[in-house]
N, C-alpha and C positions, 0 to 999 in steps of 0.2 A: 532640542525641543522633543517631549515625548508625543512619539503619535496616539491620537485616541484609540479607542477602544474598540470604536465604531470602525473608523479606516482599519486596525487591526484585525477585526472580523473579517470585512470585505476581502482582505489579501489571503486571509485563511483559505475563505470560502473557492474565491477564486484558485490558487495554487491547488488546493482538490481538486478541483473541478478539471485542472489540466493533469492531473495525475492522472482521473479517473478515465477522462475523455479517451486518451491517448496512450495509457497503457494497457488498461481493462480492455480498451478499443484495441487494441493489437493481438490479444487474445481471443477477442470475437471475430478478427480477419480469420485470423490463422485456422478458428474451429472452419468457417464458411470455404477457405480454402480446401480443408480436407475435408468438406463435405462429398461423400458418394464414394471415398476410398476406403478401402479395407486394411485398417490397421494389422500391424503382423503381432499386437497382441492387447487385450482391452488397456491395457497399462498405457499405450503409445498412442497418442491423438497425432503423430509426426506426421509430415509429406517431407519431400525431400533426398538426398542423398544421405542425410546427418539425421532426417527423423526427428525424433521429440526434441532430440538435446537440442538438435539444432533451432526448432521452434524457440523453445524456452530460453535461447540466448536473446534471438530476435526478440520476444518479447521482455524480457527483463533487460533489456537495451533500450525498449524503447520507454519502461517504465523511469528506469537511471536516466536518459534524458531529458526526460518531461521534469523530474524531480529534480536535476541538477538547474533548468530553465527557469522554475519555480523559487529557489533558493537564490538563484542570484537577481531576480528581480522581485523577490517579496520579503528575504532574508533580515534586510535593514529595518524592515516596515514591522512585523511580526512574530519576525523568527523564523517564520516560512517551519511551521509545527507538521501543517497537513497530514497529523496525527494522531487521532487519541490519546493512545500509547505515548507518543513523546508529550503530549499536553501533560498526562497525569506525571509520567514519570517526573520531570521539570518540575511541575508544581512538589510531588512528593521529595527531591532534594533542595526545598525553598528559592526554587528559581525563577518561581511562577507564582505572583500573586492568586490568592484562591476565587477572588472573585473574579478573574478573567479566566478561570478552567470552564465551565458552563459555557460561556459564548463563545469561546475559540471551538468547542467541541460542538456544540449546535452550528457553527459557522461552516464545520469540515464536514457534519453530514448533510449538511445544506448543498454544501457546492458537487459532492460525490453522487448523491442522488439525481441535481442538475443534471447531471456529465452524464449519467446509464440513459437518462431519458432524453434529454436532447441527441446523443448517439442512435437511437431507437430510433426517434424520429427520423434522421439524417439519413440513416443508414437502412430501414422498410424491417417488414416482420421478421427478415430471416438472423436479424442482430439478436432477436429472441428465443425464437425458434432454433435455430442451427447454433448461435455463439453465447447464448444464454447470459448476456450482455456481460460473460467475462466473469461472471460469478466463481466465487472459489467453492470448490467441496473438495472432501477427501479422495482421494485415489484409491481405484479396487486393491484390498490388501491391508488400509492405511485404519485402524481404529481410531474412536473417538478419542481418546487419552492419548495416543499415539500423536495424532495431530497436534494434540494441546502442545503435547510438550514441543515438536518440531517447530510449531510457530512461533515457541519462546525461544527456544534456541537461537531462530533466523531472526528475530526481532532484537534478541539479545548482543547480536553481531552488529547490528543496525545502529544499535543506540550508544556501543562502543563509539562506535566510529562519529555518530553525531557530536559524541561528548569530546573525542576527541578533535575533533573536526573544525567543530562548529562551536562550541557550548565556551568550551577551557580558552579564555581568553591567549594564553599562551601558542594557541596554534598560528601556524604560518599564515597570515591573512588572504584572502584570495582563492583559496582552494577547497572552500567546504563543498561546493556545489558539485566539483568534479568530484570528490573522493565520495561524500553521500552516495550520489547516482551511480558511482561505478560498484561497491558494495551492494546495492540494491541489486545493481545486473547478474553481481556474483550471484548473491540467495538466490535470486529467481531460478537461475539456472540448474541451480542445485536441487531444489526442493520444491520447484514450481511443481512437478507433477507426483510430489506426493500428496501436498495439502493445498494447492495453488498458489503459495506463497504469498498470502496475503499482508502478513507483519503489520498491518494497519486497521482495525474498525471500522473505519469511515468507509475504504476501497472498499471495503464489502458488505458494507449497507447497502449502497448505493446501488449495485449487480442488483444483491437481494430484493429490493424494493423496486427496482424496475420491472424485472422478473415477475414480482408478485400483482403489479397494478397494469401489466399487460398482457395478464393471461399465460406469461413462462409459469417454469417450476417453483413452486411451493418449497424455498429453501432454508425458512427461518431455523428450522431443528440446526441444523450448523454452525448457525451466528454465535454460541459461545467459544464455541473454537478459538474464532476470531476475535474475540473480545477476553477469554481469561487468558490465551497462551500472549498474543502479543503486549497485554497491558503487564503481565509477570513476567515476561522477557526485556522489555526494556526499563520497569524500576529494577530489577535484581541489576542490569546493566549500568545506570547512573550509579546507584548505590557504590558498586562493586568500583565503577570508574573514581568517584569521590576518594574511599578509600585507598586506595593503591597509588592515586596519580596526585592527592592534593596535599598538601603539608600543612 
C-alpha cells in the first residue's frame, strides 16, 4: 500500500527536524563550550587536545547519527529525503513524482526551522547568542564561489553514496542508514569549518531563520551558498550515478 502524501510529509518534516535538532544542536554546544577561550587562530573554533578537527568529528557524528536514526525509521515511509538537494535531485532523474517536490520541500523546512527554535527555547539565549543556533557561514579565507563549489563537491559525495546506498535497488538491504550517516560524518569533518558543511537547504534555513526572528545575526546574504552549491552537487551526482552504474 502506498503511504499518502500527507503521512509522507509528516515523516519529512519530522526526520528534519531530528537532523536539525541534534546536529545543528551539537554545533551550538560545542560553540558554548569554547565560549571565553582563545582560539590559536580565527580559523579554529576547537577546545580540546585535537581542536577543531576534533570538534568537527563530534559534530559530523553526531549529525551521521541523527541522519542514520532518521532513515531507518522514516526510510520505508518517504524516503527519509530530509533534503532539498536530494528532493530535486530524485525528482530531476524521474524518481520523484513532480507534484510531491513542493511538499516534501515545504515539509523539510517546516521541521528544520521547528528544530532551531524549539532548541532556542530548550536551550535560553546563549543557543543564539554564543552558538548562533548552529548556523553555517563561510570560514575566514573561504570566498563566496569558493563555498559554492565546496558545498557541491560535499553534497556531490553525499548523493553518490545515497544513490548507491539507498536509491539503486541493487544495494545490500539494510545498510543505507549506517553508510548515509557515516559519509555525512566524513564531509563534516573535512569541510565543516570551511563552509560549515551544510550539504542541505533545509539545515540551514532553519539556523538562518531562528537566527533572524530572535534577534541573532542577520545571515540571509549566505543562504545561496547553501541552496546553489548543494542542489548542483547532488543532480550533477544522481545524473553521474545513472550513467556509469545503470544499464
Amino acid at each position: 500500500m502506498t503511504t499518502s502524501l500527507g503521512k509522507r510529509c509528516v515523516a519529512e518534516a519530522v526526520g528534519t527536524f531530528i537532523l536539525v535538532f541534534f546536529g545543528a544542536g551539537a554545533a551550538v554546544v560545542t560553540l558554548m563550550l569554547a565560549a571565553g577561550t582563545t582560539p590559536a587562530t580565527s580559523f579554529n573554533i576547537g577546545i580540546g587536545a585535537l581542536g577543531g578537527l576534533g570538534d568537527w568529528l563530534a559534530i559530523g557524528l553526531a549529525f551521521g547519527i541523527a541522519i542514520a536514526g532518521s532513515i531507518y525509521a522514516f526510510g520505508r515511509i518517504s524516503g527519509c529525503h530530509i533534503n532539498p538537494a536530494v528532493t530535486i535531485a530524485l525528482f530531476a532523474t524521474r524518481r520523484l513524482p513532480g507534484r510531491d517536490v513542493v511538499p516534501y520541500i515545504a515539509a523539510q523546512l517546516v521541521g528544520a526551522a521547528a528544530a532551531s527554535l524549539l532548541f532556542a527555547w530548550a536551550v535560553g539565549p546563549d543557543a543564539v547568542v554564543i552558538g548562533g543556533l548552529g548556523a553555517t557561514t563561510p570560514f575566514p579565507g573561504i570566498g563566496y564561489l569558493q563555498a559554492i563549489v565546496i558545498e557541491a563537491v560535499g553534497t556531490f559525495l553525499l548523493m553518490l553514496v545515497i544513490m548507491g546506498a539507498a536509491v539503486d535497488e541493487r544495494a545490500t538491504p539494510g545498510f543505507a542508514g549506517l553508510v548515509v550517516g557515516l559519509a555525512v560524518a566524513g564531509i563534516i569533518t573535512t569541510i565543516g569549518n570551511l563552509t560549515g558543511a551544510s550539504l542541505n537547504p533545509a539545515r540551514t534555513f532553519g539556523p538562518f531563520l531562528g537566527d533572524w526572528l530572535l534577534a541573532g545575526q542577520n545571515l540571509w546574504e549566505f543562504f545561496p551558498i547553501y541552496i546553489i552549491g548543494p542542489i548542483v552537487g547532488a543532480v550533477l551526482a544522481a545524473f553521474l550515478y545513472d550513467y556509469v552504474c545503470c544499464e
